[in-house]
N, CA, C and O atoms as a GROMACS GRO file, in nm:
protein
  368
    1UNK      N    1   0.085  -0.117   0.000
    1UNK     CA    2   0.000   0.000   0.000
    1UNK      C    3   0.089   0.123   0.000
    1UNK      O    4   0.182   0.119   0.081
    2UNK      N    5   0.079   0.213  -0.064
    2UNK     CA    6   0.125   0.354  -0.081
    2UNK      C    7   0.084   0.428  -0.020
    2UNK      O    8  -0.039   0.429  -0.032
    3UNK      N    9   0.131   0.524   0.069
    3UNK     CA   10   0.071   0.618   0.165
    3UNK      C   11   0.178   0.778   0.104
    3UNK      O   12   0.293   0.820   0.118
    4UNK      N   13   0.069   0.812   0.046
    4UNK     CA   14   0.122   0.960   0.067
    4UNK      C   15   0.070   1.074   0.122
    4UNK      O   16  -0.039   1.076   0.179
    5UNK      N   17   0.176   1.213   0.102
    5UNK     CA   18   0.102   1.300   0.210
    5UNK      C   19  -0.023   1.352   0.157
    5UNK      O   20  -0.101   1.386   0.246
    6UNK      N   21  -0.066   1.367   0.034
    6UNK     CA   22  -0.196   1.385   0.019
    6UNK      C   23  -0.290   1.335   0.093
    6UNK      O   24  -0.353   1.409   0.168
    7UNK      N   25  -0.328   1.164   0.084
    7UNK     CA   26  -0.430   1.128   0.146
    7UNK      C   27  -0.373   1.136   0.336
    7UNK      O   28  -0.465   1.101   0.409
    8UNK      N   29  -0.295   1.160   0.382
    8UNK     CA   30  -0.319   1.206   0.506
    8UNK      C   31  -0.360   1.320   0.519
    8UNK      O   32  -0.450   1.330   0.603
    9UNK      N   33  -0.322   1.438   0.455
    9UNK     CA   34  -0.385   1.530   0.462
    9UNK      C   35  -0.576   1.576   0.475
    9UNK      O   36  -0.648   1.662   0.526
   10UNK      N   37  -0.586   1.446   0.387
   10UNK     CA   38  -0.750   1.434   0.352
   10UNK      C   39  -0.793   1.404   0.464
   10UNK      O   40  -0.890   1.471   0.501
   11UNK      N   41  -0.742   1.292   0.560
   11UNK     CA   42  -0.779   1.216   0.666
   11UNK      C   43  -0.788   1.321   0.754
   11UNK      O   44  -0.891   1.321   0.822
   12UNK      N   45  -0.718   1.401   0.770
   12UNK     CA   46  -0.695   1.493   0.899
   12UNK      C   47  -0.788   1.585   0.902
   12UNK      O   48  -0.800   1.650   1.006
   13UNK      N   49  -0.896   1.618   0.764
   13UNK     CA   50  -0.984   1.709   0.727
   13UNK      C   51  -1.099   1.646   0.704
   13UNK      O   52  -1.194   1.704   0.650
   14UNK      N   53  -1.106   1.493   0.750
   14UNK     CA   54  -1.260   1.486   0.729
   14UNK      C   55  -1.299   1.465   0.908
   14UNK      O   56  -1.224   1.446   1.004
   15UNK      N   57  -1.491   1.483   0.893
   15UNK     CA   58  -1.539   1.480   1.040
   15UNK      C   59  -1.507   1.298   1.090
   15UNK      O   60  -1.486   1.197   1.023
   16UNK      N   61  -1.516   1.321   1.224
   16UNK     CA   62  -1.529   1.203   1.274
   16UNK      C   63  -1.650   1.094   1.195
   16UNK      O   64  -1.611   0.996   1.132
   17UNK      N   65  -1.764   1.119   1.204
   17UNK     CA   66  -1.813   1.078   1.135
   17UNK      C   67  -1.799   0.998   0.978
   17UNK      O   68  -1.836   0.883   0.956
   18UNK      N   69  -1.745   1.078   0.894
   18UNK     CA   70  -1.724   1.094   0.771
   18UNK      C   71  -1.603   0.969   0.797
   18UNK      O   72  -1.641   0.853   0.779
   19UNK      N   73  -1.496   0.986   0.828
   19UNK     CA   74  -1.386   0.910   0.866
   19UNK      C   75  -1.380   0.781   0.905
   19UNK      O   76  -1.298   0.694   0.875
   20UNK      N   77  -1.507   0.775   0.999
   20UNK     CA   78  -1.527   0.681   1.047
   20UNK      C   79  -1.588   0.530   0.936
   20UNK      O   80  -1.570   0.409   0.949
   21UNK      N   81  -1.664   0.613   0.832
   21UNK     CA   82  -1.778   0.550   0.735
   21UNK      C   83  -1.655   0.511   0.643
   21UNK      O   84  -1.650   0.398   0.593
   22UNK      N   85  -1.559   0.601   0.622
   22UNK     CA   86  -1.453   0.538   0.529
   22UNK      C   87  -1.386   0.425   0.543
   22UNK      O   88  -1.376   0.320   0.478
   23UNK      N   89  -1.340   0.470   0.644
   23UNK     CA   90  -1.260   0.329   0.732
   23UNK      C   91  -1.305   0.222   0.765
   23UNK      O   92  -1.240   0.118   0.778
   24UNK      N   93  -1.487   0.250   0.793
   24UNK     CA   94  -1.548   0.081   0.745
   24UNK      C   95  -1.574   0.033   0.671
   24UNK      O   96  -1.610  -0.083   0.690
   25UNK      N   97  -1.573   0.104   0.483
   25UNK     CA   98  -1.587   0.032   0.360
   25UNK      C   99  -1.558  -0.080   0.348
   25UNK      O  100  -1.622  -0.181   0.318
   26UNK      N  101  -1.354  -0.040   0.396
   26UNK     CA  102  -1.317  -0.159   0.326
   26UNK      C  103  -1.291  -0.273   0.452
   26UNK      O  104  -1.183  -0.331   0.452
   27UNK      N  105  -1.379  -0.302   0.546
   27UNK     CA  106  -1.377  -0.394   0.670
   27UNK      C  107  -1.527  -0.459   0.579
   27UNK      O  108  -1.536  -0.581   0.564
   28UNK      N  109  -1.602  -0.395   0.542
   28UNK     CA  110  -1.720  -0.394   0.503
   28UNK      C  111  -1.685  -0.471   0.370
   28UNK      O  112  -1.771  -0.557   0.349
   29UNK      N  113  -1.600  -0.470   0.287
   29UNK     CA  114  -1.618  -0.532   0.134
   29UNK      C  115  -1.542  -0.678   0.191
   29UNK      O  116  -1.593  -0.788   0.166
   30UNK      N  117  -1.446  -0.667   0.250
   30UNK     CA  118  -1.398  -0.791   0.308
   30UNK      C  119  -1.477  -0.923   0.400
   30UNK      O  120  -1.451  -1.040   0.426
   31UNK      N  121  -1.550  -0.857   0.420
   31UNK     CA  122  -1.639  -0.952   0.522
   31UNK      C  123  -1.754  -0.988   0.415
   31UNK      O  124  -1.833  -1.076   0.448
   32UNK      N  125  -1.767  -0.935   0.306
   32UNK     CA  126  -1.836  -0.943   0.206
   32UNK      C  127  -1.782  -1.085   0.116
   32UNK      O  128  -1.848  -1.176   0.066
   33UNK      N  129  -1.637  -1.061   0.122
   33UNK     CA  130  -1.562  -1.148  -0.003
   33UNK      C  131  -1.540  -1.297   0.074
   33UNK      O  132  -1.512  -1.396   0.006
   34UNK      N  133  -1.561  -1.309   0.266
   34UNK     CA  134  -1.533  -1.413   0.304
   34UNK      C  135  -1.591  -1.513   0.303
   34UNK      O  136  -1.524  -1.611   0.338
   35UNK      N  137  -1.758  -1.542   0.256
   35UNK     CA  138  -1.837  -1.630   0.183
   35UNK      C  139  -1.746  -1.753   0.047
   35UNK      O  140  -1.708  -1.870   0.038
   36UNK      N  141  -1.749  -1.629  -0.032
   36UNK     CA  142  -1.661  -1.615  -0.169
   36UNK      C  143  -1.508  -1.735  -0.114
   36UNK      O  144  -1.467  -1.844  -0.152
   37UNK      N  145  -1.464  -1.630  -0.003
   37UNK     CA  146  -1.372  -1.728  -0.008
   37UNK      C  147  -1.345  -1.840   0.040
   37UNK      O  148  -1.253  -1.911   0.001
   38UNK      N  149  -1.414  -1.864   0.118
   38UNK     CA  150  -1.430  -2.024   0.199
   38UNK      C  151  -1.471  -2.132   0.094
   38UNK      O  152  -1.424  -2.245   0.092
   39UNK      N  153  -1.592  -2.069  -0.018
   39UNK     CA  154  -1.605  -2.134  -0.121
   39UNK      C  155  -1.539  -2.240  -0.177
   39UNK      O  156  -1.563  -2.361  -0.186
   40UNK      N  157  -1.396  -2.124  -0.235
   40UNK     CA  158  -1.335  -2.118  -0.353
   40UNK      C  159  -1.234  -2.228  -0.237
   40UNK      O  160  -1.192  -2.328  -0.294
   41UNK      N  161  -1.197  -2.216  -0.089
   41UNK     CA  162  -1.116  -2.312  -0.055
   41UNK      C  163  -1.151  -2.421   0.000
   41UNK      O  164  -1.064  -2.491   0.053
   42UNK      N  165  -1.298  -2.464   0.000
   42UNK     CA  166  -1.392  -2.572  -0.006
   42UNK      C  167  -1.339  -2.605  -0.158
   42UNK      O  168  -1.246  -2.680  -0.190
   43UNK      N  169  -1.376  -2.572  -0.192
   43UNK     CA  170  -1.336  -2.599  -0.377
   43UNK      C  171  -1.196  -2.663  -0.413
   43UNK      O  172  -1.163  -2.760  -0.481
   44UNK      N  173  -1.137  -2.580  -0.350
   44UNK     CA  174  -0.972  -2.633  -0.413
   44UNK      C  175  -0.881  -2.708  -0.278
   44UNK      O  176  -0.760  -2.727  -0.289
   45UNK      N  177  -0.974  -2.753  -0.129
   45UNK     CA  178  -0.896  -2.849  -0.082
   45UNK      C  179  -0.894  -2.983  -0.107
   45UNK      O  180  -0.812  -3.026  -0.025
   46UNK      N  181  -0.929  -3.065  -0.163
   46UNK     CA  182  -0.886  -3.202  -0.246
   46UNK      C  183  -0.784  -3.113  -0.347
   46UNK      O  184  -0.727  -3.219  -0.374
   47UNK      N  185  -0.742  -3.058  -0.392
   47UNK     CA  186  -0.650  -3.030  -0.482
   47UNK      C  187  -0.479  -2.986  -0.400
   47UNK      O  188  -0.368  -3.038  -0.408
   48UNK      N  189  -0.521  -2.892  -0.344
   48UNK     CA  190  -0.480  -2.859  -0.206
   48UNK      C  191  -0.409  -2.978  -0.133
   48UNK      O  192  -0.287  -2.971  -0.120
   49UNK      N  193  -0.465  -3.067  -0.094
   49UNK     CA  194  -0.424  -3.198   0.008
   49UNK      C  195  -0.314  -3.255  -0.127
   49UNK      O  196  -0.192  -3.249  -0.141
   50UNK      N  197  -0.416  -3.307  -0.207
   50UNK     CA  198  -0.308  -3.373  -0.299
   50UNK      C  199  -0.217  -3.305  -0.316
   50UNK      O  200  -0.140  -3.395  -0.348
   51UNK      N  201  -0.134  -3.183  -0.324
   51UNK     CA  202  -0.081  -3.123  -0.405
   51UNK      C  203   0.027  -3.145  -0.255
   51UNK      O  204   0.139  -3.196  -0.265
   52UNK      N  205  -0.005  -3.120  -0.182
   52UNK     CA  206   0.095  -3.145  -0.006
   52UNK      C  207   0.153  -3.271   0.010
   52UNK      O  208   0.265  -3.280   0.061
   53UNK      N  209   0.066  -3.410  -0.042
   53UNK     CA  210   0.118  -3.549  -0.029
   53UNK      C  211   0.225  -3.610  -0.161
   53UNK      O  212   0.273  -3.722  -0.173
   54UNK      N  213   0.237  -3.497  -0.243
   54UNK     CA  214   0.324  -3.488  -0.309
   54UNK      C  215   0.447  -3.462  -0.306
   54UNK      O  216   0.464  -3.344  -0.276
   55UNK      N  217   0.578  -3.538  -0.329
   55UNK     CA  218   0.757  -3.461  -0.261
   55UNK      C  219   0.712  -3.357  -0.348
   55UNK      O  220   0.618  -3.320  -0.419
   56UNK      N  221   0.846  -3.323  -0.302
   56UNK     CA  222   0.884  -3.143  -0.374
   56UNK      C  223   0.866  -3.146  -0.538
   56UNK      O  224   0.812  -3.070  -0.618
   57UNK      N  225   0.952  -3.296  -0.552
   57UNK     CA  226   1.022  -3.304  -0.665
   57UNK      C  227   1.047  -3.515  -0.697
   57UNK      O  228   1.060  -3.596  -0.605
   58UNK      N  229   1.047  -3.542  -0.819
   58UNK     CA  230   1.066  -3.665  -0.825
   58UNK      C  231   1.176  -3.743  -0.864
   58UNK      O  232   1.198  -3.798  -0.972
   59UNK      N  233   1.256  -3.740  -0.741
   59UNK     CA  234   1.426  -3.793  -0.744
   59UNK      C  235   1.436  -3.915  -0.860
   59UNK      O  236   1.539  -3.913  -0.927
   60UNK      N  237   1.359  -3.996  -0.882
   60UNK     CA  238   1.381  -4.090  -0.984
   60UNK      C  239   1.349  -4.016  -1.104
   60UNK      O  240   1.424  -4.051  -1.195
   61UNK      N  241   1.303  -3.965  -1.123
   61UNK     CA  242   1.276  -3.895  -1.260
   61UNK      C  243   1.360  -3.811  -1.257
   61UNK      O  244   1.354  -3.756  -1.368
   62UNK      N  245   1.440  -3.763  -1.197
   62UNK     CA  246   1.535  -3.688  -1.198
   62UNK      C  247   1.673  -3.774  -1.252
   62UNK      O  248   1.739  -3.754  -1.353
   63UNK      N  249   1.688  -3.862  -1.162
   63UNK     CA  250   1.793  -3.943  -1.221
   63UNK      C  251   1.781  -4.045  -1.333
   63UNK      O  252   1.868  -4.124  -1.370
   64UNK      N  253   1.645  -4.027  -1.386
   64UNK     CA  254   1.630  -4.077  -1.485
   64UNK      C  255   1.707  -3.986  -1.631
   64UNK      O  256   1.802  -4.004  -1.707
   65UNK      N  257   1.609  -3.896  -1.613
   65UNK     CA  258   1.648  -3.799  -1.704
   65UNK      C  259   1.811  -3.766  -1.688
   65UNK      O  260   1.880  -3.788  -1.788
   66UNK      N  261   1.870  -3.718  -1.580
   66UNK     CA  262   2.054  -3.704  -1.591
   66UNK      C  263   2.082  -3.798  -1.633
   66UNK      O  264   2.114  -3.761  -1.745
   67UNK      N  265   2.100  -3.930  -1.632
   67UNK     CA  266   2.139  -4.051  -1.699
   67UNK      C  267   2.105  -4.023  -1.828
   67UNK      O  268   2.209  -4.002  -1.890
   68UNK      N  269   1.956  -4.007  -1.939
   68UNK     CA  270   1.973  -4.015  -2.041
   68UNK      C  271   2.031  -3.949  -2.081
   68UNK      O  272   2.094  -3.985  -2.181
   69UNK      N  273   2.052  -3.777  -2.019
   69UNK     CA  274   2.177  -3.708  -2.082
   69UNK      C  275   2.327  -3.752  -2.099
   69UNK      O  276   2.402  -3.750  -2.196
   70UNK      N  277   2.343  -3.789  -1.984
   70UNK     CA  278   2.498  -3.843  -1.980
   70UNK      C  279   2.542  -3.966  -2.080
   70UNK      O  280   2.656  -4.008  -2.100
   71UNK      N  281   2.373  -4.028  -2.157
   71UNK     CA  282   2.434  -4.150  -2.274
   71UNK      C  283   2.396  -4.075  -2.404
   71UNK      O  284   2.429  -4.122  -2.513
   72UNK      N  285   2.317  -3.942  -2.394
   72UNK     CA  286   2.321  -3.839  -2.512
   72UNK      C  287   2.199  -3.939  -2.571
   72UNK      O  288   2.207  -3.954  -2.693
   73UNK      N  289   2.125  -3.985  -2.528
   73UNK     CA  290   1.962  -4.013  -2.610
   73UNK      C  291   1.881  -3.905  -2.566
   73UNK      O  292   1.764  -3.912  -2.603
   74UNK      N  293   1.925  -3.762  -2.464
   74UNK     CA  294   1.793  -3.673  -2.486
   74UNK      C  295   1.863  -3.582  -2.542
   74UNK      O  296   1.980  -3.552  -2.518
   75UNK      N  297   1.793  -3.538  -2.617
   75UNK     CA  298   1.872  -3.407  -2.673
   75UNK      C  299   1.899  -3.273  -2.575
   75UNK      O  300   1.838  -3.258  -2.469
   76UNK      N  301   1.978  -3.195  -2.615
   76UNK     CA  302   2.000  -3.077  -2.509
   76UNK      C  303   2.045  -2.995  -2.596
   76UNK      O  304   2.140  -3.034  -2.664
   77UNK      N  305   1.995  -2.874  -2.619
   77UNK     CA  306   2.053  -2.768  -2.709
   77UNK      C  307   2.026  -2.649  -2.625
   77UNK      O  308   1.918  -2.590  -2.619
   78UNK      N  309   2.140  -2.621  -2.558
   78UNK     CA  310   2.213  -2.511  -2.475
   78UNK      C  311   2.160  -2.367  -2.510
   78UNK      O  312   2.139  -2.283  -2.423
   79UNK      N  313   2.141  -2.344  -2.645
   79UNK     CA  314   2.152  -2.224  -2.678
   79UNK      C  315   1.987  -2.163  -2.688
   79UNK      O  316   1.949  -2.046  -2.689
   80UNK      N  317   1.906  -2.295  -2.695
   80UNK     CA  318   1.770  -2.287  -2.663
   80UNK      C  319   1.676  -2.288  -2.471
   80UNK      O  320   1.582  -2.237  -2.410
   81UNK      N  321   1.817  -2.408  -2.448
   81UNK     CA  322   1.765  -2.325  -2.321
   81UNK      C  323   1.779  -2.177  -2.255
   81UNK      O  324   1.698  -2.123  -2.179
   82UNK      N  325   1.923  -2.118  -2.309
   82UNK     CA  326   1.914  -1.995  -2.232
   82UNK      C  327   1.837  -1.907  -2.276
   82UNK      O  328   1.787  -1.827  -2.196
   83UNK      N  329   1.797  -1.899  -2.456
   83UNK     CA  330   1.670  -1.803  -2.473
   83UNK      C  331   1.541  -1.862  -2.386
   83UNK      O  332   1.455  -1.781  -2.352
   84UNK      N  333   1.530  -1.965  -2.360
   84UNK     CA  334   1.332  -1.954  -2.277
   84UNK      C  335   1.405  -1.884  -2.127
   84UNK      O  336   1.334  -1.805  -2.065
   85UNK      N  337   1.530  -1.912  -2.078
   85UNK     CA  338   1.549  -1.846  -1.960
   85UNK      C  339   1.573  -1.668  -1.966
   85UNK      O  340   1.571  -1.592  -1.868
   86UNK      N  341   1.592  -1.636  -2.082
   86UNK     CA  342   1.619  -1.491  -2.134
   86UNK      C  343   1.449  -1.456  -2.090
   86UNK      O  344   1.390  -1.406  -1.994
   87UNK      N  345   1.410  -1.522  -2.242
   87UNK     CA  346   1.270  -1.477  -2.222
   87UNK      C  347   1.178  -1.493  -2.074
   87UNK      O  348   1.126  -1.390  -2.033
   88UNK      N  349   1.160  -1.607  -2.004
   88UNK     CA  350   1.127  -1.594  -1.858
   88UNK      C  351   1.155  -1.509  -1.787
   88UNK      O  352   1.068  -1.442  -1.730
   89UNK      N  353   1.263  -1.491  -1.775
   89UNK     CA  354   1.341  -1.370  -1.725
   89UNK      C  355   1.334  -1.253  -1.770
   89UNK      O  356   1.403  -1.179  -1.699
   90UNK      N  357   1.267  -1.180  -1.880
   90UNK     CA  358   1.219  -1.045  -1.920
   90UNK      C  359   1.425  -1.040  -1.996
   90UNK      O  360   1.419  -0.925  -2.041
   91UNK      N  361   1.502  -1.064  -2.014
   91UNK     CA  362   1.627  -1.074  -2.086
   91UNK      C  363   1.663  -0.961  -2.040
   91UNK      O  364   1.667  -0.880  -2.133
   92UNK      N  365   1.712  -0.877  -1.864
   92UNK     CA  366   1.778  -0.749  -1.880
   92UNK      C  367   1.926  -0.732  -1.972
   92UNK      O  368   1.979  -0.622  -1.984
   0.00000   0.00000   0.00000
């Protein structure tokens, strides 16, 4: 969030009242969106769980794949991987 001296300035010039109604909008849109979001994580915990009983990463497939490199049956062209890492990377 960005705070500059403008909108403090504003703050310091409205009534109590007035101030008060602002400052509960956004308590007010949030308590709004928490329906919404219990939903959406009703929704996506079976995906969620699975996605946790999963390793990080799959060490045999890992050493699968370094092995086929090291007998040169996968191909590897160097100069293609560093452009998708250029491009991923925005290429400074």
């Amino acid at each position: 969030m960005k705070i500059t001296g403008s909108s403090s300035a504003a703050v310091t010039n409205v009534g109590a009242g007035a101030g008060a109604q602002a400052m509960a909008a956004p308590v007010q849109a949030e308590a709004s969106a928490a329906p919404a979001a219990a939903l959406q994580s009703e929704v996506l915990k079976p995906a969620a769980e699975a996605l946790r009983a999963m390793p990080d990463f799959d060490a045999a497939r890992v050493a699968e794949l370094r092995d086929a490199l090291a007998r040169g049956e996968l191909p590897f062209d160097p100069g293609r991987l560093a452009g998708l890492i250029q491009k991923f990377h925005g290429g400074r």
